[in-house]
GULODO-618649 format. One line per field, with one value per residue (C-alpha): x, z, y. Coordinates in steps of 0.001 Angstrom, whole numbers, padded with zeros to 6 digits. Each point is the difference from the previous one (the first is absolute). Layout:
N
X: (X:...) $
Z: (Z:...) $
Y: (Y:...) $
END
This chain:
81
X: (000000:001170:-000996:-000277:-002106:-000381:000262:-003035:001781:000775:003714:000574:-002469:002952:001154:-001304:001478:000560:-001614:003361:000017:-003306:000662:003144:-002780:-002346:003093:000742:-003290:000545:002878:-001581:-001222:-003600:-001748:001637:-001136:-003214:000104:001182:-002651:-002696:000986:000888:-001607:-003319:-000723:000368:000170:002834:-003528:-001658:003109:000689:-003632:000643:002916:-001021:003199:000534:000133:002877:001356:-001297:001378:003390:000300:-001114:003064:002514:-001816:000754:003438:000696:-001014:001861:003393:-000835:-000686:003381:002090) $
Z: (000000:-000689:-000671:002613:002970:002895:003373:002294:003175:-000185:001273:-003414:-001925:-001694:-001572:-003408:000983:-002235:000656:001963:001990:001047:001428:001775:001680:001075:001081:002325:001499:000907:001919:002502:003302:-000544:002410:-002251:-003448:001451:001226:-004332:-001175:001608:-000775:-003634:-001209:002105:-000234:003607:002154:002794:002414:-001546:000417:003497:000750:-001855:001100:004177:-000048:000429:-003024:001000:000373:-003707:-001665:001582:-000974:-003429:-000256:001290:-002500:-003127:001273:000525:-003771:-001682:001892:-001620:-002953:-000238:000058) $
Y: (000000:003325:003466:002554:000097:003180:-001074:000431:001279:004081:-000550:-001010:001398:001765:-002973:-001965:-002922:-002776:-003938:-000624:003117:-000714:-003617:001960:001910:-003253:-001192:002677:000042:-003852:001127:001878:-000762:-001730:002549:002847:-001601:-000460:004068:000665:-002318:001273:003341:000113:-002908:000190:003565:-000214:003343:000240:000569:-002755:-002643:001222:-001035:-003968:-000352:001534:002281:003653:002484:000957:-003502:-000843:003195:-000597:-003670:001122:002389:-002560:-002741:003091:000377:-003465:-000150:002573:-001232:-003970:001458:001857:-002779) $
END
């Protein structure tokens, strides 16, 4: 498969990544601790607010939007290397 494909997640809505590129980025996502893929997934792939998964997942919004930002740095440093 090839052709190019735009990544769903804003951190890298600057990119038109390539097939590869874009299993790079699955990839990545694996690699994170399951509670903060879970925190990604329900944001950017749900729809998800950070209100609404503080409520599912019985944290603080403050807990959720800091795990998110560790989760998006945790990304861009994998995806670096």
């Amino acid at each position: 498969m090839t052709g190019v494909q735009t990544c769903a997640l804003p951190i890298y809505k600057q990119y038109e990544t390539d097939y590869d590129t874009n299993i790079t980025i699955k990839d990545a996502l694996q690699q994170l601790k399951p509670e903060h893929n879970e925190l990604i997934y329900l944001l950017e792939y749900e729809g998800y607010s950070y209100k609404e998964i503080a409520e599912l997942t019985k944290q603080s919004l403050e807990n959720v939007k800091i795990k998110i930002f560790r989760a998006r740095q945790q990304l861009r440093k994998i995806l670096k290397d």
